[in-house]
N, C-alpha and C positions, 0 to 999 in steps of 0.2 A: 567461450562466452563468460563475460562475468558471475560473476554470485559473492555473496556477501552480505554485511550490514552496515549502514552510513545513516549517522545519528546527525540532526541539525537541532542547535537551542538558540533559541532568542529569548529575551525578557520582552517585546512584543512580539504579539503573533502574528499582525501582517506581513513585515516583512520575513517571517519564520516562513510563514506562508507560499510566499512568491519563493523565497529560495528554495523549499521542498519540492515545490512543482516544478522549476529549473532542473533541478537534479533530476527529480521523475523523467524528465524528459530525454533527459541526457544519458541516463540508463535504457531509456525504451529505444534511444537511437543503438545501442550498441548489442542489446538483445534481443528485444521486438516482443518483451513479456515484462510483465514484473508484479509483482503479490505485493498490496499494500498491508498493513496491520498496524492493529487493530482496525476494523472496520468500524469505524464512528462515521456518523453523517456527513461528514466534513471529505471522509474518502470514498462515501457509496456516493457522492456526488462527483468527486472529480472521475473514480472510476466511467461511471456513464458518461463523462465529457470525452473520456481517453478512447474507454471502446466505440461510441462514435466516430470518431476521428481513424478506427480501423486497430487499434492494437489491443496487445492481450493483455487484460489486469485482473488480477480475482484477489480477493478480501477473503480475509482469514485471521483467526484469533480465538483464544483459549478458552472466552468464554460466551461463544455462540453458541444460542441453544438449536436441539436438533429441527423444529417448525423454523428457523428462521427464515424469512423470505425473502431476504437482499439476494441470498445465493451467496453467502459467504462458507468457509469451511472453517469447520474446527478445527484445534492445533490438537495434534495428542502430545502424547509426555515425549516421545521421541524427538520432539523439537524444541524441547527445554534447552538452552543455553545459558551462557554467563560472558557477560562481553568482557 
């Protein structure tokens, strides 16, 4: 299975946008999971589109607090990285 990290920039974010969720997509064909981050509202939305549609995505990020109620998970230090 894949794993890894794949960064997208645009100076606008629409089309940032479509491209990210293309990609999303194309990684859930090849895995049938995949953890977004930072969990901003822009991905506790597309997650709920994805897990409707039947696959696995869960939100995660360093600095959810422990009540938070999206159901996202905290990152601890062990997943500190440097790309």
């Amino acid at each position: 299975m894949p794993s890894g990290f794949d960064q997208a920039t645009t100076e606008d974010s629409f089309p940032g946008g479509i491209r990210f969720t293309g990609k999303v997509l194309e990684l859930l064909g090849k895995s049938g999971q995949i953890v977004l981050a930072p969990p901003s509202p822009a991905f506790q939305e597309l997650a709920v589109v994805l897990r409707k549609a039947g696959h696995r995505v869960e939100l995660a990020g360093f600095g959810v607090a422990d009540d938070d109620a999206s159901g996202s998970r905290r990152l601890g230090r062990d997943c500190l990285f440097v790309p």
